[in-house]
C-alpha positions as CSV (number, residue, x, y, z in Angstrom):
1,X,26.0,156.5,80.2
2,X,29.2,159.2,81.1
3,X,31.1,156.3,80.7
4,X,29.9,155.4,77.2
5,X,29.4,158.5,76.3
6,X,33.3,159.6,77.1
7,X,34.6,156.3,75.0
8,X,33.2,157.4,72.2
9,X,34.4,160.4,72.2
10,X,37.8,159.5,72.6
11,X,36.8,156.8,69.5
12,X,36.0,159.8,67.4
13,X,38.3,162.4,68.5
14,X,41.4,160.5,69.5
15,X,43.3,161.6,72.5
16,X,41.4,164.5,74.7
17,X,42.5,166.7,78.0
18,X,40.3,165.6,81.3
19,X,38.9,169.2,80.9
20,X,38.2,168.8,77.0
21,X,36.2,165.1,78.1
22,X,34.0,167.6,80.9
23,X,33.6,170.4,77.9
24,X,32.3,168.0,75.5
25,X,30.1,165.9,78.0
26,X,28.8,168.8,79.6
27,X,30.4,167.2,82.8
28,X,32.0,169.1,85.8
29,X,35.9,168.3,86.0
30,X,35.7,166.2,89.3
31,X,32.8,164.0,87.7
32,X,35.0,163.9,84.5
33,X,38.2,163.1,87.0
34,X,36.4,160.3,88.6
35,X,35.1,159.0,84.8
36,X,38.5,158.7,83.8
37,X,40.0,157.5,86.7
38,X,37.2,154.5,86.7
39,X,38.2,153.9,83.0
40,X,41.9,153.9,83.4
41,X,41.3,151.0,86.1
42,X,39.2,149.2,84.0
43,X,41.8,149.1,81.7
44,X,39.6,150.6,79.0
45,X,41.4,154.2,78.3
46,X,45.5,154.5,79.2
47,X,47.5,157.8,79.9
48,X,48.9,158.8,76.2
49,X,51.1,161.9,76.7
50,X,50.1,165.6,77.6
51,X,49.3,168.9,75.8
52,X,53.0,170.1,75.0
53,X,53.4,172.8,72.6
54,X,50.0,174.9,74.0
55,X,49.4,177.8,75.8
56,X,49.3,177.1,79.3
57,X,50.2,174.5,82.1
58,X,50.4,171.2,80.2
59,X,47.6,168.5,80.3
60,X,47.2,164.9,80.4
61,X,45.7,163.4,77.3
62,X,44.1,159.9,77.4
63,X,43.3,157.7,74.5
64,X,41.0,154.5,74.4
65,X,43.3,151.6,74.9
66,X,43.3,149.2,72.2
67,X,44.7,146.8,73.3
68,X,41.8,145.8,75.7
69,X,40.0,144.0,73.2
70,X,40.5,142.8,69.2
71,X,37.8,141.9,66.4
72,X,38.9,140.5,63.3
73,X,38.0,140.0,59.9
74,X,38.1,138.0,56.4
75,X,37.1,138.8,52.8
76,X,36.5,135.7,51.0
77,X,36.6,135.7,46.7
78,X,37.5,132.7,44.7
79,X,41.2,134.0,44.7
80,X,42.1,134.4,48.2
81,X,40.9,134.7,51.8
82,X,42.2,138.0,53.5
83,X,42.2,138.0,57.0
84,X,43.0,141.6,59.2
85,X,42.6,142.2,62.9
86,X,42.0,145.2,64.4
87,X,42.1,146.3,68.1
88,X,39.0,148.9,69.8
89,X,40.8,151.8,68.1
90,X,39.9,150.5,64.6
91,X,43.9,149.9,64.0
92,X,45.0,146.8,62.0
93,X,48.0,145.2,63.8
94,X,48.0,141.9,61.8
95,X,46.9,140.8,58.2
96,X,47.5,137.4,56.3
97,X,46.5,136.2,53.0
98,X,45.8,132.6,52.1
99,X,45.1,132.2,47.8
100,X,43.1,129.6,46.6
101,X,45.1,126.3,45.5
102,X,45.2,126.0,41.9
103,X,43.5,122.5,41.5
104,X,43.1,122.3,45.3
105,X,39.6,119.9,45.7
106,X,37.2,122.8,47.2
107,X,34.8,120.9,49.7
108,X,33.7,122.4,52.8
109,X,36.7,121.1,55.0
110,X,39.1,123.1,52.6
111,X,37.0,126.7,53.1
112,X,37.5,125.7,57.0
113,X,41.4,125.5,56.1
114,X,41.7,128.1,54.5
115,X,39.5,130.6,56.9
116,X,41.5,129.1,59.9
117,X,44.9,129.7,57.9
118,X,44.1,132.8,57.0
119,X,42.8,134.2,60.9
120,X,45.7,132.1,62.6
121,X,48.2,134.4,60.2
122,X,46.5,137.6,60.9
123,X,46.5,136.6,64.9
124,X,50.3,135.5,64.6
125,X,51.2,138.9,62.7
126,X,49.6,140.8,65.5
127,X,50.6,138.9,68.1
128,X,47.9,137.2,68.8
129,X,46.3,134.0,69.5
130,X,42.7,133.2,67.7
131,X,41.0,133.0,71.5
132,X,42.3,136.4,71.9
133,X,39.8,137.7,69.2
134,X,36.9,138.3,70.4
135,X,34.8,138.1,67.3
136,X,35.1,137.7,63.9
137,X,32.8,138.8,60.7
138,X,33.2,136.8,57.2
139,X,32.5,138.6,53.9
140,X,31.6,136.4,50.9
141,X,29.8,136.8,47.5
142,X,26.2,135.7,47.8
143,X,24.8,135.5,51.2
144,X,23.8,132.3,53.6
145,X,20.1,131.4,53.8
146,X,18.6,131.7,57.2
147,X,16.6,128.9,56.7
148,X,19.1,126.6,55.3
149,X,22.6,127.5,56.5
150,X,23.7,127.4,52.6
151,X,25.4,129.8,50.5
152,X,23.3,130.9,47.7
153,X,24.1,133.2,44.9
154,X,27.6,132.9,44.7
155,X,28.3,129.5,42.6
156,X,31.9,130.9,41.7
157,X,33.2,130.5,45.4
158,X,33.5,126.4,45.4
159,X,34.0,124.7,48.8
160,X,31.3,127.1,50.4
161,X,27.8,125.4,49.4
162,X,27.9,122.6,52.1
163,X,24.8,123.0,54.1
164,X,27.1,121.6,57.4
165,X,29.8,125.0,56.3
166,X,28.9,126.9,59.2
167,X,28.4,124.5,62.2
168,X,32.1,123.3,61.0
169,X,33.6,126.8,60.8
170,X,32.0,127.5,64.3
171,X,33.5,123.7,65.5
172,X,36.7,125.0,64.3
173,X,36.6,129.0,65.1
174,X,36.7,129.7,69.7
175,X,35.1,133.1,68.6
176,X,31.2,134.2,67.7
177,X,31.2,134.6,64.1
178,X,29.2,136.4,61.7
179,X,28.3,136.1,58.0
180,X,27.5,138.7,55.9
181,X,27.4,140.0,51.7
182,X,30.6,141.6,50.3
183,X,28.5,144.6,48.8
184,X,26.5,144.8,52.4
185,X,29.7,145.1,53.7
186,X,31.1,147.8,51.3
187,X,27.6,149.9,52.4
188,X,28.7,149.4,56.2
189,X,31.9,150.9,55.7
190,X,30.9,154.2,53.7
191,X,28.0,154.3,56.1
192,X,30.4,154.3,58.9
193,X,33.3,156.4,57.3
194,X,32.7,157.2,54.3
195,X,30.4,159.1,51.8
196,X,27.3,157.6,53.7
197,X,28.0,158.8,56.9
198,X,24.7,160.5,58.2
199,X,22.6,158.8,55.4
200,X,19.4,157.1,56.7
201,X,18.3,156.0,53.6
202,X,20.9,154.9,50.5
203,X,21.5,152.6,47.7
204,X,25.1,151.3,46.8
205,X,26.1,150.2,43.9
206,X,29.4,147.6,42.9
207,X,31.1,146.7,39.9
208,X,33.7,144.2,40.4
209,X,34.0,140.7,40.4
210,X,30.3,140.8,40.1
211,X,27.8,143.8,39.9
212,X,25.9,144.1,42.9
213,X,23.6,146.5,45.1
214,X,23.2,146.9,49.0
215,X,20.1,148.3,50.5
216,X,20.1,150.3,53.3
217,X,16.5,151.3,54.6
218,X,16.0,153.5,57.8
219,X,19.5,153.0,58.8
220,X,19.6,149.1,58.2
221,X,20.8,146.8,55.9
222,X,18.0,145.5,53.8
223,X,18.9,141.6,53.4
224,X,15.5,140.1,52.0
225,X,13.7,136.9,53.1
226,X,16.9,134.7,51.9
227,X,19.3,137.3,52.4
228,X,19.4,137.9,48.1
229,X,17.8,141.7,48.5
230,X,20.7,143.6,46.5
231,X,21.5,140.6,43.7
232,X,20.9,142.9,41.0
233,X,23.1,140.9,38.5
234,X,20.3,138.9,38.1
235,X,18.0,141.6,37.2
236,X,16.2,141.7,33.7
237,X,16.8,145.0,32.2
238,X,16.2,145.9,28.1
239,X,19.3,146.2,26.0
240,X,19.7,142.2,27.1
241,X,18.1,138.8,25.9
242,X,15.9,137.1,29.1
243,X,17.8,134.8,30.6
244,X,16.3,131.6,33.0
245,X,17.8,129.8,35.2
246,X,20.1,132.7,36.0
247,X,21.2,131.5,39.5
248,X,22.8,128.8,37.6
249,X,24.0,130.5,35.2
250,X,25.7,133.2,37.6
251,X,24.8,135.8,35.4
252,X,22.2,137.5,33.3
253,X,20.4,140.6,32.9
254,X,22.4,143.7,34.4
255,X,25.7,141.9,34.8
256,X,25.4,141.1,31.4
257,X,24.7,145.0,30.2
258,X,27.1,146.8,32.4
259,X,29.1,144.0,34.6
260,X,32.9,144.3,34.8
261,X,33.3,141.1,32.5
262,X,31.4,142.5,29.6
263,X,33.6,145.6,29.2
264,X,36.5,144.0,27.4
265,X,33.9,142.5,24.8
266,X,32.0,146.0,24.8
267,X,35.4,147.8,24.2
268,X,36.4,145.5,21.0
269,X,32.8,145.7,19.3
270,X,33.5,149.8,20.0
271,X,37.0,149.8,17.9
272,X,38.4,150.5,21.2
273,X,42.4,149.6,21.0
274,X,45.1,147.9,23.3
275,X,42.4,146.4,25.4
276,X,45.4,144.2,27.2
277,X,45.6,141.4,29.2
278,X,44.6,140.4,33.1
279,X,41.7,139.7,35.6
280,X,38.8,140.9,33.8
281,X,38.4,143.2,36.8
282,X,41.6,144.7,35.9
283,X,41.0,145.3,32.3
284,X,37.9,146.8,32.9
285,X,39.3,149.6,35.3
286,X,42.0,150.4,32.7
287,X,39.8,150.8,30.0
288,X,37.0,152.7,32.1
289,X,39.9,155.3,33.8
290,X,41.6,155.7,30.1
291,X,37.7,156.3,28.8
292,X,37.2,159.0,31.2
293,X,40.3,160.8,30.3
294,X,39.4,160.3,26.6
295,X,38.1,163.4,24.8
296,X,36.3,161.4,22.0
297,X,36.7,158.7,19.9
298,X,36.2,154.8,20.4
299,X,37.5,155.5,23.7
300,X,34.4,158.4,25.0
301,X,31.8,155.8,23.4
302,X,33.1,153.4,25.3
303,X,32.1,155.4,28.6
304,X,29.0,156.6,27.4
305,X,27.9,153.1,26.7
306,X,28.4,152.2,29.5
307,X,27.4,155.1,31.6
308,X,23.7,154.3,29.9
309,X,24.0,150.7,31.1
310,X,24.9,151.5,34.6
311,X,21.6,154.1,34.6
312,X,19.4,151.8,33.4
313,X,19.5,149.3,35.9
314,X,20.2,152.0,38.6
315,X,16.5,153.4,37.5
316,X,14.7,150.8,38.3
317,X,16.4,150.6,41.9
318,X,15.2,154.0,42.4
319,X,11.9,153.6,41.1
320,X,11.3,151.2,43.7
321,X,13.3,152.2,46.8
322,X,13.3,156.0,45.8
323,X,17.1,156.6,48.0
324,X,18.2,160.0,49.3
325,X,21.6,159.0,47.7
326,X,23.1,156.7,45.6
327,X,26.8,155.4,46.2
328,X,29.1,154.3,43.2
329,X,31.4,151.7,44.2
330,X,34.0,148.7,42.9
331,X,37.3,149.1,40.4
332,X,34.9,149.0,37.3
333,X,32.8,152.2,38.3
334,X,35.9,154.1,40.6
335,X,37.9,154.1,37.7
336,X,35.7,156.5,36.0
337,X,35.8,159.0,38.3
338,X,33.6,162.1,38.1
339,X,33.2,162.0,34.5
340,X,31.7,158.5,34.5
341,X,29.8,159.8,37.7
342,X,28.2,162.9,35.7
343,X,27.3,160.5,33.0
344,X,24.9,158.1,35.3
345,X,23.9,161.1,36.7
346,X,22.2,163.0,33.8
347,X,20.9,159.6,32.2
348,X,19.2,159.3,35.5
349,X,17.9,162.4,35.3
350,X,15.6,161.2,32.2
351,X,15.3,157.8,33.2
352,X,13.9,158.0,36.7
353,X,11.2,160.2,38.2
354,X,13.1,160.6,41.4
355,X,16.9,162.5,41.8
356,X,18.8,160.8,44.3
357,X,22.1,162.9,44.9
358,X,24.8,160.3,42.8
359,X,28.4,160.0,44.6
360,X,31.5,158.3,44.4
361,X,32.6,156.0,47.0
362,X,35.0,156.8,49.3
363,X,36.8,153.9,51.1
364,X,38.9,152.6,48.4
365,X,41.3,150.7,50.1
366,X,39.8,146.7,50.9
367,X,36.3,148.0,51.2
368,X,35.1,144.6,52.0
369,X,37.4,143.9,54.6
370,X,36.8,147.7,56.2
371,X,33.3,146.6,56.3
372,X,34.0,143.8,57.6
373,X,36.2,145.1,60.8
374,X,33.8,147.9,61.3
375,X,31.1,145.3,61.6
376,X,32.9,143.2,64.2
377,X,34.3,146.5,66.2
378,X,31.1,147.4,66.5
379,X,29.8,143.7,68.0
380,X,33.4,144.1,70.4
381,X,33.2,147.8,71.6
382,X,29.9,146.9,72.7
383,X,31.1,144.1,75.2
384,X,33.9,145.7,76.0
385,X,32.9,148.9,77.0
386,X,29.8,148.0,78.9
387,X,31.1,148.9,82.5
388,X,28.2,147.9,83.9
389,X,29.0,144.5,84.6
């Protein structure tokens, strides 16, 4: 337990003194000698440099050495797979990307290729070999049925629907893997360091390729019985026609009041000008961050339109799950900033009985893939750093 309890300290606070470890563990400084001098043969902490510069004899510092173990990571979207590793510090020392073949045939033994491409340039860039990772978590739209092994709510990533998928991936891959949501995954990462941190009980919401919700109840993600809990594209809201079929469709309800794709469309039917050209994604985070600067006009409708979208499916999350906060997230609802914030946040206030506190989210760089690494350091720290064996 002092052992544990000393690596995650030096996790959290980065390099600390032998007396600052004995301080903060309530340990005497021979016990906290004897920790460290068990850890540095374990190979788990290394000698990093002393306390120059401070009053007083200097100190030795030690650090958690990274290098004793690496998790890695991939975020899947129909564009590209982006592979990072990271070693027990949380530091990425490699990254590939591997896009999507224009007119490649997308069948299960091409998502293989393209996973193992991606990890195998990630491993080579940190020099690395794939049996040197000791686990790995996958990020995708949709999320794989537990009962079937098949990707379901995600008919835009081709190539990822065979039911035989996994077993192949875990033919191919020497490491445990691990599946999980993109939007589950952008939740794990502001629950771990971001705006969720301390938060038991929140809601996120993302607006980018797709709009999307993650659940997290009592500290844990909230999947559902097929792993669909948080698929709030599909959800019927008023302001929109009813829609069947929807999984077949791919859209629907929400995503087709306040999804990134509609903005463009909402924008022109607004008189809002120089709309431009791009990803659909990218449009729509130009147009929101120029409506948020926009003191009236086309422009200011444009972002109370769609502030009132964003609410009303927001209030029937809350009605139902009643969070302590709510987490704004993806290029589509970022862009707006606080302005767009304060505008979901007072048509909550008459749409829904409860008043979750409304934030911004605030890992902005590769959320998915954060997630993702924070998922899989978690899995690796906790083999690594049982000393018990």
């Amino acid at each position: 337990m002092n052992d544990r309890a000393a690596l995650d300290l030096l996790l959290a606070h980065g390099p600390l003194s032998r007396t600052k470890i004995g301080v903060l563990t309530g340990l005497s400084k021979p016990t906290a000698s004897q920790l460290l001098g068990r850890l540095e043969a374990a190979g788990l902490v290394v000698a990093t440099g002393t306390t120059e510069g401070r009053p007083g004899p200097n100190a030795q510092l030690y650090a958690v050495n990274g290098r004793a173990g690496h998790a890695a990571a991939l975020d899947i979207n129909p564009q590209r797979a982006l592979a990072a590793v990271a070693d027990l510090n949380g530091v990425i020392v490699g990254e590939f990307s591997v896009p999507t073949r224009v007119g490649e045939h997308r069948s299960a033994l091409s998502a293989v290729r393209q996973v193992t491409d991606a990890l195998t340039g990630a491993a080579t860039a940190a020099g690395l070999t794939l049996a040197d990772i000791r686990r790995l978590v996958i990020g995708t739209p949709g999320a794989f049925d537990p009962s079937t092994g098949k990707l379901r709510y995600a008919s835009h990533l081709p190539g990822w629907h065979s039911p035989a998928l996994l077993d192949q991936l875990g033919e191919a891959l020497p490491m445990p893997v691990e599946y999980e949501n993109d939007v589950n995954l952008v939740a794990v990462a502001e629950q771990r360091v971001g705006v969720a941190r301390g938060h038991k009980d929140f809601v996120l919401l993302w607006n980018e390729e797709g709009l999307g919700a993650a659940l997290v109840i009592g500290g844990s993600l909230h999947r559902g019985f097929t792993g669909g809990a948080g698929e709030v594209g599909f959800l019927p809201v008023p302001g929109t026609p009813l829609m069947r079929q929807v999984t077949k469709a791919n859209g629907g309800g929400f995503q087709e009041l306040a999804g990134a794709q509609v903005l463009p469309r909402l924008a022109r039917s607004l008189g809002v000008r120089d709309i431009g050209q791009g990803h659909y994604t990218e449009v729509a985070a130009r147009l929101v961050a120029r409506a948020a600067e926009a003191p009236s006009g086309p422009d200011q409708q444009l972002l109370e339109v769609y502030a009132t979208g964003l609410a009303i499916g927001l209030a029937s999350l809350i009605a139902v799950l009643d969070p302590e906060l709510v987490v704004l997230s993806g290029e589509a609802i970022v862009a707006g900033g606080e302005p767009l914030r304060a505008r979901v946040q007072a048509e909550l206030t008459e749409l829904a009985a409860p008043r979750p506190r409304l934030v911004l989210g605030s890992v902005r760089d590769r959320p998915v893939l954060r997630g993702a690494l924070e998922s899989a350091l978690a899995a690796t720290r906790e083999e690594v750093f049982d000393t018990s064996r």
